[in-house]
PDB file of N, CA, C and O in Angstrom, chain B, residues numbered from 101:
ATOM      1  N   UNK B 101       0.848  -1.171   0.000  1.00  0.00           N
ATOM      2  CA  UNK B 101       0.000   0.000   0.000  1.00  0.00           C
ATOM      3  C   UNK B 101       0.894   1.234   0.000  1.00  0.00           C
ATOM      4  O   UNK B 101       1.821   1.349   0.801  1.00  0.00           O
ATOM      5  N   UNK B 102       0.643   2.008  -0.770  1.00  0.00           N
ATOM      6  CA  UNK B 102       1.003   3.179  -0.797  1.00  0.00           C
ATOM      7  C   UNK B 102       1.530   4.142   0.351  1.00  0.00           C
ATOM      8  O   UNK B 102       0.598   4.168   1.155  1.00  0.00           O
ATOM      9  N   UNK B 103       2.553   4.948   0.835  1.00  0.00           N
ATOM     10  CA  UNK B 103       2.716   5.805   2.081  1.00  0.00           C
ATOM     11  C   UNK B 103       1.514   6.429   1.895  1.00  0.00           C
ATOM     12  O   UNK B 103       0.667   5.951   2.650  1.00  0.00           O
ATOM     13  N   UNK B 104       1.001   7.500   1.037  1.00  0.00           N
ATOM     14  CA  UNK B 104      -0.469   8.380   0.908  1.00  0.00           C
ATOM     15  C   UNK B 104      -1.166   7.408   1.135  1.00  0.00           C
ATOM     16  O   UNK B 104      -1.099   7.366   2.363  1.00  0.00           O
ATOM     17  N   UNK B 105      -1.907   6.438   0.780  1.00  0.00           N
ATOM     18  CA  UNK B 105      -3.249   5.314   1.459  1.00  0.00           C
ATOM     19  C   UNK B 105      -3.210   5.103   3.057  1.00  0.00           C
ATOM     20  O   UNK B 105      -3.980   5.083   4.018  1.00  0.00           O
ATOM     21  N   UNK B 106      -1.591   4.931   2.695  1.00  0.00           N
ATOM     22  CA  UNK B 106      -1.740   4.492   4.681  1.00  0.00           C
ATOM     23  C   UNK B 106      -2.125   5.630   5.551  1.00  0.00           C
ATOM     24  O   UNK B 106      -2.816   5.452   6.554  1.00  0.00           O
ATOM     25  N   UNK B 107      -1.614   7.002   5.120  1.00  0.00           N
ATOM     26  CA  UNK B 107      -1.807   7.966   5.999  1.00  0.00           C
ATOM     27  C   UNK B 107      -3.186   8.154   6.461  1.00  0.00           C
ATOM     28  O   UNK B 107      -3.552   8.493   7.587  1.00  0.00           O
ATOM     29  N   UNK B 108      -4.027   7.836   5.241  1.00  0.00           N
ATOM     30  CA  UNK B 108      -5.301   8.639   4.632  1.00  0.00           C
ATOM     31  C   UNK B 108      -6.092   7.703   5.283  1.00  0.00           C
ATOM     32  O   UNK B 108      -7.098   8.128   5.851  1.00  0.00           O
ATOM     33  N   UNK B 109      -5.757   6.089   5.329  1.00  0.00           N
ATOM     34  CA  UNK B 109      -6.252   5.183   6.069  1.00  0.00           C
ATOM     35  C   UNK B 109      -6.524   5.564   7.301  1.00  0.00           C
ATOM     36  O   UNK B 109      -7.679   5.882   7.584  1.00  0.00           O
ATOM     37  N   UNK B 110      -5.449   5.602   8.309  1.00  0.00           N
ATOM     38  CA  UNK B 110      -4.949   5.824   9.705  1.00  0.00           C
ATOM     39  C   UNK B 110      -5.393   7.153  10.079  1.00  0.00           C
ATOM     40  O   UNK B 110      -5.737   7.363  11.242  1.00  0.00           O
ATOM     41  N   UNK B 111      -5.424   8.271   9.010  1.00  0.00           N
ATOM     42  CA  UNK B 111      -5.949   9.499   9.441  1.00  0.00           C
ATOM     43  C   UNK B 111      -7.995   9.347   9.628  1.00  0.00           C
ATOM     44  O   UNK B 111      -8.723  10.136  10.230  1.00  0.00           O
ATOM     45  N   UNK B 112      -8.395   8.114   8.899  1.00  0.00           N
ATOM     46  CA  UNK B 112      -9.500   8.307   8.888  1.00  0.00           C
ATOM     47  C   UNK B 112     -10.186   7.278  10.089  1.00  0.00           C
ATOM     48  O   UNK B 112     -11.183   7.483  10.781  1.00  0.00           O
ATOM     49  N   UNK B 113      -9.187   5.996  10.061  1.00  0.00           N
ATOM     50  CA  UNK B 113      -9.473   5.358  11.049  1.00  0.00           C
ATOM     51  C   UNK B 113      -9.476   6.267  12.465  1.00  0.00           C
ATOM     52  O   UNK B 113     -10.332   6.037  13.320  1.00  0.00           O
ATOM     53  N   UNK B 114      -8.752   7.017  12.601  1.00  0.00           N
ATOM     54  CA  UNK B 114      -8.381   7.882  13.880  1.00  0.00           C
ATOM     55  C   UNK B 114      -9.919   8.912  13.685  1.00  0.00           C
ATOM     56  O   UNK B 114     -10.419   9.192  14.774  1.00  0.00           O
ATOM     57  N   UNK B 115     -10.255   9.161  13.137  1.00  0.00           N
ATOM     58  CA  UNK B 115     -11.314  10.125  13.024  1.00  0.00           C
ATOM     59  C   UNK B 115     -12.805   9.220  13.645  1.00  0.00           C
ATOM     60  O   UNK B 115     -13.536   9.631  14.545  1.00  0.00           O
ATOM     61  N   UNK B 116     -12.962   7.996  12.926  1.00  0.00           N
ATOM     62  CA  UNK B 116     -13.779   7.326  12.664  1.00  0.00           C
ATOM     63  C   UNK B 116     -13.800   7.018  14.942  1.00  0.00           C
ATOM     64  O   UNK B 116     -14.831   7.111  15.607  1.00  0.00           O
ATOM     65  N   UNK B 117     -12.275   6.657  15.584  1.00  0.00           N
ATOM     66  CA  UNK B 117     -12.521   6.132  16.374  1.00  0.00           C
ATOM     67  C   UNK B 117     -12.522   7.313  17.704  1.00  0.00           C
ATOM     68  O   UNK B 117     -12.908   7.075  18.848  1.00  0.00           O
ATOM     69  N   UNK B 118     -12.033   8.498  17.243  1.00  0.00           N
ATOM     70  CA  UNK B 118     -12.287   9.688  18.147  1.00  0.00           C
ATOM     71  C   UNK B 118     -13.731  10.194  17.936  1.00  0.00           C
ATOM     72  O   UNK B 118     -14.181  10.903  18.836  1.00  0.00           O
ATOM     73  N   UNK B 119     -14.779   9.842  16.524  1.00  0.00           N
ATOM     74  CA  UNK B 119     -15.739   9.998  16.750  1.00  0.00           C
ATOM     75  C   UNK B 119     -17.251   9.250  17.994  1.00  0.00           C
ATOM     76  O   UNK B 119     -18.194   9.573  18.716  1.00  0.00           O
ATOM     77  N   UNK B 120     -16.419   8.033  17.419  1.00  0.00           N
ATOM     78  CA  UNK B 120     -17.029   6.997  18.730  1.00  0.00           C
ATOM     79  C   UNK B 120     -17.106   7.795  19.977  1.00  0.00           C
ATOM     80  O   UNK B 120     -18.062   8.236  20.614  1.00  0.00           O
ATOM     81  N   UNK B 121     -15.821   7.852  20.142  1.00  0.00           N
ATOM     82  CA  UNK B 121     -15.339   8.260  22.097  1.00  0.00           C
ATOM     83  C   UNK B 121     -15.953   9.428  22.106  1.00  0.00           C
ATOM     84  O   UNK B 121     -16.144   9.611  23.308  1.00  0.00           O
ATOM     85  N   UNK B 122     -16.496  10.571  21.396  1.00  0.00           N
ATOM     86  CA  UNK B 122     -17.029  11.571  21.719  1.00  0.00           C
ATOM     87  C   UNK B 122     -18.650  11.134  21.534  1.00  0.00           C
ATOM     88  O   UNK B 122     -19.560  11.706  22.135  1.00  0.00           O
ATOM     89  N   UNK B 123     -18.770  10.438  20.948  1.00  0.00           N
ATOM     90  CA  UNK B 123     -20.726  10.318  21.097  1.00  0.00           C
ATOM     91  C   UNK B 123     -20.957   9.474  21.950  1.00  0.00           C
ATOM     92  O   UNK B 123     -22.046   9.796  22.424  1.00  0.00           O
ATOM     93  N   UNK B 124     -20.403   8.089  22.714  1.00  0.00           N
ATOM     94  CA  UNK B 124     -20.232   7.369  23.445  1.00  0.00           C
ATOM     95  C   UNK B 124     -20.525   8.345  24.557  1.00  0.00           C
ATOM     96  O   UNK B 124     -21.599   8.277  25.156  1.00  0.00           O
ATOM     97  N   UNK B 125     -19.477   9.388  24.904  1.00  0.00           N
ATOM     98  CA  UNK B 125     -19.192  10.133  25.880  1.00  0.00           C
ATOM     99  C   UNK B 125     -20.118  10.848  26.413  1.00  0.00           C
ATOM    100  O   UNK B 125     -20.312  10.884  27.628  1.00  0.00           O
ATOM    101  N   UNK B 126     -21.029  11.726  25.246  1.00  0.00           N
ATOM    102  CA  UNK B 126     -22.160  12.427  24.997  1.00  0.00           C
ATOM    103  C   UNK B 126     -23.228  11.425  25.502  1.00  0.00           C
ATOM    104  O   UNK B 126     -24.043  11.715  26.378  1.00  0.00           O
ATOM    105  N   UNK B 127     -23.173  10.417  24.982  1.00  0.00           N
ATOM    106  CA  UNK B 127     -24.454   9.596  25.842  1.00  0.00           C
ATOM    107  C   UNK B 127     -24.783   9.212  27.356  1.00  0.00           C
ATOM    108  O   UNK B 127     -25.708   8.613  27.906  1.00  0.00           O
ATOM    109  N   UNK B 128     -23.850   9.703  27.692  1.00  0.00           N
ATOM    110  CA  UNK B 128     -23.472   8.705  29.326  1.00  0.00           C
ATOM    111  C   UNK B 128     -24.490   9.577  30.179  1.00  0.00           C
ATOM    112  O   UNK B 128     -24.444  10.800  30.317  1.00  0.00           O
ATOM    113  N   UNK B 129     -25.373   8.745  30.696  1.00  0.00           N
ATOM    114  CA  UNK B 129     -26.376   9.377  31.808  1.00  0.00           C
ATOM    115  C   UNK B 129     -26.108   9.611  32.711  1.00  0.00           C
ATOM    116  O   UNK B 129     -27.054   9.651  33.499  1.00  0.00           O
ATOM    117  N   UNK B 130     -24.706   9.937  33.303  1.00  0.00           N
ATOM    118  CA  UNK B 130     -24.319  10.252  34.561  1.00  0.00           C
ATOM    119  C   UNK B 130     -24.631  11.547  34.745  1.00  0.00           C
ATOM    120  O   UNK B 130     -24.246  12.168  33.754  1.00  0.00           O
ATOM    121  N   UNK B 131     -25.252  12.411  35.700  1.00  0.00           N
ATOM    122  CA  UNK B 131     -25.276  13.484  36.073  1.00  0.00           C
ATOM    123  C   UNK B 131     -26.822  14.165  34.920  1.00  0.00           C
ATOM    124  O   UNK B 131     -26.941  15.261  34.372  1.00  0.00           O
ATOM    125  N   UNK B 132     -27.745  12.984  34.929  1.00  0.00           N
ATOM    126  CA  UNK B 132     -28.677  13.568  34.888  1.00  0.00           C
ATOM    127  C   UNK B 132     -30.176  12.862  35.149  1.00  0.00           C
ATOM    128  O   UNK B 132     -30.205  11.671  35.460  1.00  0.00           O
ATOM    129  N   UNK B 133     -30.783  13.233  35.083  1.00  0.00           N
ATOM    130  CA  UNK B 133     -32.478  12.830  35.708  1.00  0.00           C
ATOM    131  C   UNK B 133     -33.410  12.924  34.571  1.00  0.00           C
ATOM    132  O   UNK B 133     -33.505  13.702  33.621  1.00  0.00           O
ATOM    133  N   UNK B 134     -34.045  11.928  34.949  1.00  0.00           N
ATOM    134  CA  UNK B 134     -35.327  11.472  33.953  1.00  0.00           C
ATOM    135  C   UNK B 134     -36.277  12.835  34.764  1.00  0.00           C
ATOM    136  O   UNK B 134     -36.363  13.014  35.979  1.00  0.00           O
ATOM    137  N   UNK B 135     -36.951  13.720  33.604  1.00  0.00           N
ATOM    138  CA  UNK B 135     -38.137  14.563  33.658  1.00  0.00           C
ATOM    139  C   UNK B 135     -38.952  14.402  32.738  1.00  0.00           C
ATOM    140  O   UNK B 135     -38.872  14.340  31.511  1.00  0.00           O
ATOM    141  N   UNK B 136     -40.312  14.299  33.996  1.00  0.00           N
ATOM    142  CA  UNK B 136     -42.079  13.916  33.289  1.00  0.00           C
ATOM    143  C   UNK B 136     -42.417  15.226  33.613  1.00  0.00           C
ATOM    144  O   UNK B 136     -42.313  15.952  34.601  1.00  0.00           O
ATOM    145  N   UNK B 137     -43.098  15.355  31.854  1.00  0.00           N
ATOM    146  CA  UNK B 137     -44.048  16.793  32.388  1.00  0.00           C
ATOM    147  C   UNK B 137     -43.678  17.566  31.037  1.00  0.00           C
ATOM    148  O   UNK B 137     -44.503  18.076  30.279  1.00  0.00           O
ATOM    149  N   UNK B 138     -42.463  17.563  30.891  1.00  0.00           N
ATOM    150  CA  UNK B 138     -42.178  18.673  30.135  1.00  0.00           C
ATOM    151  C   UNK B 138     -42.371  19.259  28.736  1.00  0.00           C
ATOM    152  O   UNK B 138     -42.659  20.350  28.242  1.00  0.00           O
ATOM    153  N   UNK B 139     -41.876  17.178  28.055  1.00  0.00           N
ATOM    154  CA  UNK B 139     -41.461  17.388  26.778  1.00  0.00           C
ATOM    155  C   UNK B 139     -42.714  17.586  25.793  1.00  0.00           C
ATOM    156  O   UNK B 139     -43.849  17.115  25.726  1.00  0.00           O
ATOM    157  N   UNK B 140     -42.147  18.278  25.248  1.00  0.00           N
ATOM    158  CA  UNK B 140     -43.282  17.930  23.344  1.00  0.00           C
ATOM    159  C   UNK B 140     -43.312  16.555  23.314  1.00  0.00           C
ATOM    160  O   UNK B 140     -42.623  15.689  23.854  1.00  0.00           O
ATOM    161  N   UNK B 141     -44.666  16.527  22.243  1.00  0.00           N
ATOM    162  CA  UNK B 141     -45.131  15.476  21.402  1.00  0.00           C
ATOM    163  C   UNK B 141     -43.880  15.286  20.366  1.00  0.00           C
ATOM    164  O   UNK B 141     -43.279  15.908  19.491  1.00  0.00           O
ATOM    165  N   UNK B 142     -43.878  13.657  21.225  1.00  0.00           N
ATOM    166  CA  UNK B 142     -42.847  13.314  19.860  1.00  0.00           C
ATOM    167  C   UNK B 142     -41.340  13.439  19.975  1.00  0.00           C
ATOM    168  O   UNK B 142     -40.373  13.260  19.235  1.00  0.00           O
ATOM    169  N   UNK B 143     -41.559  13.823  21.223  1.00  0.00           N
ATOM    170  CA  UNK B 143     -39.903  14.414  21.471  1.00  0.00           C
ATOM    171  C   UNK B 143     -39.097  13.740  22.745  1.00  0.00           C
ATOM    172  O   UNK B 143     -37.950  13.855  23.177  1.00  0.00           O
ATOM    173  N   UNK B 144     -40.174  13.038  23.105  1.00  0.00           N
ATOM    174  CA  UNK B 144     -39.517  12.428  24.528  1.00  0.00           C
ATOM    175  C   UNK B 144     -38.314  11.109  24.619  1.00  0.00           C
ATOM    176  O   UNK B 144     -38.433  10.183  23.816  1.00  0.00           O
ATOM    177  N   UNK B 145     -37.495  11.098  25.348  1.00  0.00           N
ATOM    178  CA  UNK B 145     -36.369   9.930  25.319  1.00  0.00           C
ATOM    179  C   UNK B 145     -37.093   8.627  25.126  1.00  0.00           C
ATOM    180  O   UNK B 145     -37.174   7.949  24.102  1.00  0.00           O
ATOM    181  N   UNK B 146     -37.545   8.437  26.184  1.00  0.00           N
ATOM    182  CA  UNK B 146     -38.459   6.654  25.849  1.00  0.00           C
ATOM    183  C   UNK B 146     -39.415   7.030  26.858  1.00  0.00           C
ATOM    184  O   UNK B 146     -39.679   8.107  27.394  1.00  0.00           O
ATOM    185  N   UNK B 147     -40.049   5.376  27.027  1.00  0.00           N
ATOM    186  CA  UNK B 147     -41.618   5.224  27.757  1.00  0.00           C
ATOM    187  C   UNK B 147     -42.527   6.301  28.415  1.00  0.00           C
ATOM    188  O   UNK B 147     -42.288   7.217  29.203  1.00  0.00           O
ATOM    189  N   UNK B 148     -43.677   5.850  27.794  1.00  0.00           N
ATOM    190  CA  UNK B 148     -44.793   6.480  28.797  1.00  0.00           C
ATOM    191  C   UNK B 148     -45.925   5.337  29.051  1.00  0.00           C
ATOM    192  O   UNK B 148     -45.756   4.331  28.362  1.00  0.00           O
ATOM    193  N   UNK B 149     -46.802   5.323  29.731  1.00  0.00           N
ATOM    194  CA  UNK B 149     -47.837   3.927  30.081  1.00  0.00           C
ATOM    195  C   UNK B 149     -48.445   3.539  28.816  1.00  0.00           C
ATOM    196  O   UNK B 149     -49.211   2.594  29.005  1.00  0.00           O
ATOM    197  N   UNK B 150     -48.390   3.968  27.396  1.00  0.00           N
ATOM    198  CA  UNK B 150     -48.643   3.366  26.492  1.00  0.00           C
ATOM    199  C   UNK B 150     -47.883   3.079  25.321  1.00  0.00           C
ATOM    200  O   UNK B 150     -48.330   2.753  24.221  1.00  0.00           O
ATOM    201  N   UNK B 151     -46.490   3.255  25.716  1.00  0.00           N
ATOM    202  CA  UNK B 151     -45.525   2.611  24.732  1.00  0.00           C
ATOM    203  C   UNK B 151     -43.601   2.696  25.525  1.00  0.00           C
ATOM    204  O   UNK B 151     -43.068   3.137  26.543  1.00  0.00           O
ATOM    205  N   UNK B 152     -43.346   2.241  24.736  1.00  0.00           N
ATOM    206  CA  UNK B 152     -41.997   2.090  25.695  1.00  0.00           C
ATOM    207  C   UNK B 152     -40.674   2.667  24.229  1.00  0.00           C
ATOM    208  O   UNK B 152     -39.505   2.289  24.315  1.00  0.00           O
ATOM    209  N   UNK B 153     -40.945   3.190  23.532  1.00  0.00           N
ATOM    210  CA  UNK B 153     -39.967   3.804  22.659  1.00  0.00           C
ATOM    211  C   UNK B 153     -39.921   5.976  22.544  1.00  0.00           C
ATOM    212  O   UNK B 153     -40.732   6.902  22.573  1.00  0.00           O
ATOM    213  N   UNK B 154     -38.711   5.817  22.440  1.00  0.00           N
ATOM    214  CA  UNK B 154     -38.161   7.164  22.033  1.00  0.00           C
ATOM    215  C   UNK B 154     -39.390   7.645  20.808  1.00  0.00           C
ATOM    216  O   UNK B 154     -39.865   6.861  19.987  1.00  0.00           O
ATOM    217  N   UNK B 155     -39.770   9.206  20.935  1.00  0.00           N
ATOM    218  CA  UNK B 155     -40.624   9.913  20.512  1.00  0.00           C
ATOM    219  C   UNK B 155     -41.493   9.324  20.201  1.00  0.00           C
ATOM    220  O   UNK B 155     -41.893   9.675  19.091  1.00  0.00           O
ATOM    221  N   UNK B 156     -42.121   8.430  20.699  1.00  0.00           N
ATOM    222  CA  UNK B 156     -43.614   8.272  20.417  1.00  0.00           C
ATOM    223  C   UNK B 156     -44.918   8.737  21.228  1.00  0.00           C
ATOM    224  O   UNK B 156     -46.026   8.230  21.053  1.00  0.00           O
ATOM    225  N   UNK B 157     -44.654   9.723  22.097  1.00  0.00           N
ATOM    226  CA  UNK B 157     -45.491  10.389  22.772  1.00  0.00           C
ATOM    227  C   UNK B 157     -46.324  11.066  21.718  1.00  0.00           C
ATOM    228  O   UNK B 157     -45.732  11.523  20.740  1.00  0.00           O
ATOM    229  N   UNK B 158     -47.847  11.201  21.820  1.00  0.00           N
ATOM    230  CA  UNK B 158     -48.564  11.610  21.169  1.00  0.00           C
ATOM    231  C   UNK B 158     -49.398  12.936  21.521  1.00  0.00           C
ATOM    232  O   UNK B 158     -50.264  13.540  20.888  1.00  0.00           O
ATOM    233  N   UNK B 159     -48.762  13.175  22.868  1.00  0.00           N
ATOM    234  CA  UNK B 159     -49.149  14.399  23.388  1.00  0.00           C
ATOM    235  C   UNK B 159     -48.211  15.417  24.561  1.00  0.00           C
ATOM    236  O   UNK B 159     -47.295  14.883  25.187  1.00  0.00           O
ATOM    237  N   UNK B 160     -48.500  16.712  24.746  1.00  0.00           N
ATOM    238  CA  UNK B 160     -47.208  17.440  25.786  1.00  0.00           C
ATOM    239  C   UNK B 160     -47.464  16.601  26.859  1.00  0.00           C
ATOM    240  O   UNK B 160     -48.488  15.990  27.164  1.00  0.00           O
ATOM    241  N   UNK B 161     -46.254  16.671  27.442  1.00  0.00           N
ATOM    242  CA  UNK B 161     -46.086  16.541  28.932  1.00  0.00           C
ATOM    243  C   UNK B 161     -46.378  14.678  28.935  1.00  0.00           C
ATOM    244  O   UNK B 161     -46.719  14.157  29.997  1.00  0.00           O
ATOM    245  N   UNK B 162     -46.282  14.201  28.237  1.00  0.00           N
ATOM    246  CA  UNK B 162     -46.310  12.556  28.016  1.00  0.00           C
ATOM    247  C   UNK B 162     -45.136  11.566  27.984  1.00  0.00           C
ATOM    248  O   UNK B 162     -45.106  10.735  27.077  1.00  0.00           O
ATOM    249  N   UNK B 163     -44.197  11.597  28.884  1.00  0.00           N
ATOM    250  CA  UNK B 163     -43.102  10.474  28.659  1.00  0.00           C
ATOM    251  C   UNK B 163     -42.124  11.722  29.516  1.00  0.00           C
ATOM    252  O   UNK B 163     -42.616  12.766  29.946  1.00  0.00           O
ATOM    253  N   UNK B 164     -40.465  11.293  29.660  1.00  0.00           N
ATOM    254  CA  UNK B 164     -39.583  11.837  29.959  1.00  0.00           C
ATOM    255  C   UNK B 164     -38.519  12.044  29.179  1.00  0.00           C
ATOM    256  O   UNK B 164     -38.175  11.358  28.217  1.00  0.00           O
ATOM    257  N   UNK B 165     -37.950  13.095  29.651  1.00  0.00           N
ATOM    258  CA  UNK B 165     -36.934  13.750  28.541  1.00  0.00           C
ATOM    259  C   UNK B 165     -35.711  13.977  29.807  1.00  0.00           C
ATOM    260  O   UNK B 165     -35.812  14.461  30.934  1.00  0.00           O
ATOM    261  N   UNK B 166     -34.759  13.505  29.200  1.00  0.00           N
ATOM    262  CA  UNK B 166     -33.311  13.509  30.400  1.00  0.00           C
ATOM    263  C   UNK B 166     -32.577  15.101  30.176  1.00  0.00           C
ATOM    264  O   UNK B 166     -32.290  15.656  29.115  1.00  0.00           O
ATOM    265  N   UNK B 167     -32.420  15.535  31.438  1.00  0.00           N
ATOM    266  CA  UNK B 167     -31.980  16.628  31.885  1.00  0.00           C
ATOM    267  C   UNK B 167     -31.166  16.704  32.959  1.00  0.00           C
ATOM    268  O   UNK B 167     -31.029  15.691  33.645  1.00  0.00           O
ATOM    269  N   UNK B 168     -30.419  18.011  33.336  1.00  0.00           N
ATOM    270  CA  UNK B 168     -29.461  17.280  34.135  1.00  0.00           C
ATOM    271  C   UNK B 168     -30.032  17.771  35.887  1.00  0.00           C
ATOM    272  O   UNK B 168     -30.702  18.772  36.142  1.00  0.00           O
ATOM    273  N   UNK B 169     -29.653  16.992  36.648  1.00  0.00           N
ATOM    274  CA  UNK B 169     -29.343  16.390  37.801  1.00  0.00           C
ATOM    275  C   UNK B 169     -29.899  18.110  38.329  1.00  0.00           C
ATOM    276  O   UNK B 169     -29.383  19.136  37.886  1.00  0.00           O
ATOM    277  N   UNK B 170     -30.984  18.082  39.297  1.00  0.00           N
ATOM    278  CA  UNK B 170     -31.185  19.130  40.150  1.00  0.00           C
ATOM    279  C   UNK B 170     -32.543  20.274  38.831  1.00  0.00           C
ATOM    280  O   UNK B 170     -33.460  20.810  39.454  1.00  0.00           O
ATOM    281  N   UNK B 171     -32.544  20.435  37.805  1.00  0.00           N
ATOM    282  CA  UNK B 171     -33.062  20.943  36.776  1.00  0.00           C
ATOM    283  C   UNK B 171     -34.226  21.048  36.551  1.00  0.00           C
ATOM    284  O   UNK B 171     -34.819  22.052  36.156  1.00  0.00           O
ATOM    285  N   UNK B 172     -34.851  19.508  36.904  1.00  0.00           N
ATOM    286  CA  UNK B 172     -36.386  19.305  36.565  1.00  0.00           C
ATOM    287  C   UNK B 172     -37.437  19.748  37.347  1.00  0.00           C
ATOM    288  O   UNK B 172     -38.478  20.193  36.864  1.00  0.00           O
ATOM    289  N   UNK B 173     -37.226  19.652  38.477  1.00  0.00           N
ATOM    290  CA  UNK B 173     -38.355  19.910  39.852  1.00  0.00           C
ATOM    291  C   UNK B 173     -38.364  21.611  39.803  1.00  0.00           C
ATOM    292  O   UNK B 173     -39.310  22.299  40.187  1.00  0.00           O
ATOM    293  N   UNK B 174     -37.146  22.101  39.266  1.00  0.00           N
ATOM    294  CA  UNK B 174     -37.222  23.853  38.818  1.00  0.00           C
ATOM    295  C   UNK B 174     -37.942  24.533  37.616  1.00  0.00           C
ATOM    296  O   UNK B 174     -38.075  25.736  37.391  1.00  0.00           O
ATOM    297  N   UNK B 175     -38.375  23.452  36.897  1.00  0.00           N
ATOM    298  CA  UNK B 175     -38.613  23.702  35.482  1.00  0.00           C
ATOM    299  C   UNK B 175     -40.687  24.119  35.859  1.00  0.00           C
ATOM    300  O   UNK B 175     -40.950  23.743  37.001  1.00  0.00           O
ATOM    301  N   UNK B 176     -41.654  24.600  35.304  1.00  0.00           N
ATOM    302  CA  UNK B 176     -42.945  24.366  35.337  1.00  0.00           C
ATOM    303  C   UNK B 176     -43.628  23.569  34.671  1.00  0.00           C
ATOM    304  O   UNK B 176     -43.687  23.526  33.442  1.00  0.00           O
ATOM    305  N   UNK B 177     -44.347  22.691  35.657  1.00  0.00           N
ATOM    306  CA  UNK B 177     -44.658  21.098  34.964  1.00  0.00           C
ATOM    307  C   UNK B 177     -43.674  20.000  35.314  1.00  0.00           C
ATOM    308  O   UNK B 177     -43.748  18.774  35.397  1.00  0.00           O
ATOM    309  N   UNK B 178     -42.808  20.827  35.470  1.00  0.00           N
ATOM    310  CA  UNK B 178     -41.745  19.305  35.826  1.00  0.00           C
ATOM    311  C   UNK B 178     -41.483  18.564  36.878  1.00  0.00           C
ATOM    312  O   UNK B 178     -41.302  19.060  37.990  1.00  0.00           O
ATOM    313  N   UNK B 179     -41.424  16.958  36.574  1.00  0.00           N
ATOM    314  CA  UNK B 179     -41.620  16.268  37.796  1.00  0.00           C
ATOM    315  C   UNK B 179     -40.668  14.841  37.916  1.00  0.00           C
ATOM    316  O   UNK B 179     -40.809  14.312  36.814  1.00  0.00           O
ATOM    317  N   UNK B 180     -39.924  14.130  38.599  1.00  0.00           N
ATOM    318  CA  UNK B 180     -39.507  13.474  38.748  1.00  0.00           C
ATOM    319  C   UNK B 180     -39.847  11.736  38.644  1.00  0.00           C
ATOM    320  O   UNK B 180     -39.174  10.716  38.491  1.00  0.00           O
ATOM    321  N   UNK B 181     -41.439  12.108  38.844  1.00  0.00           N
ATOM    322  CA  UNK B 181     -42.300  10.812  38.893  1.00  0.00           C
ATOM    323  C   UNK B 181     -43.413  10.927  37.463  1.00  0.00           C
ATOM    324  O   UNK B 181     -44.030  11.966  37.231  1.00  0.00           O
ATOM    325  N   UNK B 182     -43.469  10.317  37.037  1.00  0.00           N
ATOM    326  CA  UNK B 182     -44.545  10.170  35.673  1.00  0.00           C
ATOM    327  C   UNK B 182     -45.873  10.091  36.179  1.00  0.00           C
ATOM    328  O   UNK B 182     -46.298   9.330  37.048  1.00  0.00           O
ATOM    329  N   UNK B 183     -46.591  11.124  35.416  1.00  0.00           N
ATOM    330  CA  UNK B 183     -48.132  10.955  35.924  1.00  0.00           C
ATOM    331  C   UNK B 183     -49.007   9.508  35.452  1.00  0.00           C
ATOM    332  O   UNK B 183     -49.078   8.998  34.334  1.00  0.00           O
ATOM    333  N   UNK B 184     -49.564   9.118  36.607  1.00  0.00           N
ATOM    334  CA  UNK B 184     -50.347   7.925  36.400  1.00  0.00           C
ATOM    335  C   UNK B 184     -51.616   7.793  35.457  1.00  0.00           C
ATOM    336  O   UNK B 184     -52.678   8.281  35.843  1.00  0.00           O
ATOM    337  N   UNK B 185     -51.566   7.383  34.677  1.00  0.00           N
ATOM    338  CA  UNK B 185     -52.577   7.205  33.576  1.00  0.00           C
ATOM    339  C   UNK B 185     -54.258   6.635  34.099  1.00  0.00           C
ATOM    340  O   UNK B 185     -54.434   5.646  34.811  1.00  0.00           O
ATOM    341  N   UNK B 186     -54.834   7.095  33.816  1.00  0.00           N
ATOM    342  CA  UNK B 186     -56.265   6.693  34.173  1.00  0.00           C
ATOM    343  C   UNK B 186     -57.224   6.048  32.909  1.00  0.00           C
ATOM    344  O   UNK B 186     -58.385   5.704  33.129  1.00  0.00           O
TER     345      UNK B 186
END
């Protein structure tokens, strides 16, 4: 292989694996709290009492949206516990 392929290789592999470690990183739920109440339709992380996937809330304030740690109970509407469905 070529010196230019290898670089271009290794320069992209390196990209490809510093991209990982930064969205990996970005995902990590440490230092934050599930909040009910808040989100838009459609916009919520996962579950509410009638489905268990990311944005499928069909109405406001239906499912939880992760925020960080101390945030939610300050917010209006926002709550720590999911309202019970009737």
């Amino acid at each position: 292989m070529p010196k230019l392929d290898q670089k271009l290789t290794l320069t992209i592999l390196t990209i490809a694996v510093a991209t990982f470690s930064i969205s990996s990183y970005a995902n990590d739920k440490i230092g934050t709290e599930q909040c009910y109440g808040i989100v838009k339709a459609g916009k919520n992380d996962c579950k509410t009492g009638m489905h268990s996937c990311a944005g499928q809330s069909i109405k406001d304030g239906e499912g939880f949206i992760n925020v960080p740690k101390g945030l939610c109970e300050r917010l209006v509407g926002g709550s720590l516990k999911p309202k019970i469905n009737s």
